[in-house]
N, C-alpha and C positions, 0 to 999 in steps of 0.2 A: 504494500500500500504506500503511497505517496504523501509525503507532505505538501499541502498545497502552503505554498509563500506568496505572500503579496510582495513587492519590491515598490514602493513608493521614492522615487525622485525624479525633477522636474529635469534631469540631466542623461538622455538617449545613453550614452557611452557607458556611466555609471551603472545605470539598470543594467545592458546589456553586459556589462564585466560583471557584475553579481548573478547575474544570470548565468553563463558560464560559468560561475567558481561551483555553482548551487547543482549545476543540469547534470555538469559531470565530476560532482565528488562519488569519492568512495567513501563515503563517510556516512551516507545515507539515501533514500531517494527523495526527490523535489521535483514537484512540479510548480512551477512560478508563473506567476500572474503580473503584470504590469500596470501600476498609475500614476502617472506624470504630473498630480497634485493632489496637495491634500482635502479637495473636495470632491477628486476622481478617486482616492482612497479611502472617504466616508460613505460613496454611492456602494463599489465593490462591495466592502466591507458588510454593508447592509443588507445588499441582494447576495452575495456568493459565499460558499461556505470557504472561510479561509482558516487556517494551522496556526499561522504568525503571519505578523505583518512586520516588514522592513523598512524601516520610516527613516528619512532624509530629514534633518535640521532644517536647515534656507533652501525656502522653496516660495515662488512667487504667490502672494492670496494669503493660504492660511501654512503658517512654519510648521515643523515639524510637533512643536508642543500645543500649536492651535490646533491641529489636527486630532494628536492625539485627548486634549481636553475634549473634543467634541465626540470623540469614540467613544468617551468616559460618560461624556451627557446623557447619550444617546444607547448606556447599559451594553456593548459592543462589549464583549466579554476577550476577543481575541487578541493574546497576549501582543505585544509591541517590543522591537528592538530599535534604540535609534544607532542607525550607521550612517555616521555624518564623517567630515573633514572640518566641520567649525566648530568652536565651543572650547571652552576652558574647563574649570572645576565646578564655578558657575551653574554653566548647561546640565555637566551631568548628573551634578544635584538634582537640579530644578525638574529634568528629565525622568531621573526613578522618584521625585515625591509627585509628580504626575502619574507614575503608575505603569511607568515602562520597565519591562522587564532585564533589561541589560543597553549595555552602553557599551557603543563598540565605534573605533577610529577607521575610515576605509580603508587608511593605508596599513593596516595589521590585521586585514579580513583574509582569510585563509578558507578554504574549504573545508578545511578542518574546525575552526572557530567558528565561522558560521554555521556549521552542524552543529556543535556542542552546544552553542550559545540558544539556538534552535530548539534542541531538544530539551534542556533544562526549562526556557521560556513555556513548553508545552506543558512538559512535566510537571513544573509547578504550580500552574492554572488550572492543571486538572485536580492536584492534591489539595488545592485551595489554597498556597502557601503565599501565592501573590495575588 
């Protein structure tokens, strides 16, 4: 069975290199879905059944944490990882007291970390634990 991933960022290149790290790890299976803003990741979200969602910081409209506030409004139980390239100590705060489930830098996303980081975010959403 598949993990289905959402990959939320408003940057072609970025999706599509997370999308390759995810399509062909050995680490797990993934299948990924693509939204290019965080009001095209609160539509998905809503209608399609998703695993985890991969959520980009700076993104034009609603940011990364606007986005995710509104998954939270809106009872969207589906855990959240942000994998951005912005942010300080700040962001990653501010990031899991929103209620994301891991904080991750693109430049240290592995197909290996992003499985892990994946399946922990699942794991604990089912045990209740986040």
């Amino acid at each position: 069975m598949q993990t289905r991933v959402l990959i939320v960022d408003d940057n072609p290149g970025d999706r599509r290199l997370i999308r390759r790290l995810l399509e062909t790890s050995s680490f797990g299976s993934f299948e990924t879905l693509e939204a290019p803003s965080g009001a095209d990741a609160i539509e998905r979200a809503t209608t399609e059944d998703i695993d985890c969602i991969l959520l980009d910081y700076s993104m034009p409209g609603l940011d990364g944490l606007e986005t995710l506030r509104e998954l939270k409004r809106r009872q969207i139980e589906t855990p959240a990882i942000f994998l951005t390239e912005y942010g300080g100590e700040h962001l990653v705060t501010e990031a899991l007291r929103t209620g994301a489930a891991h904080f991750m830098f693109k430049s240290s996303a592995t197909d290996a970390t992003l499985a892990t980081s994946i399946a922990s975010a699942i794991y604990r959403r089912r045990d209740g634990a986040n």
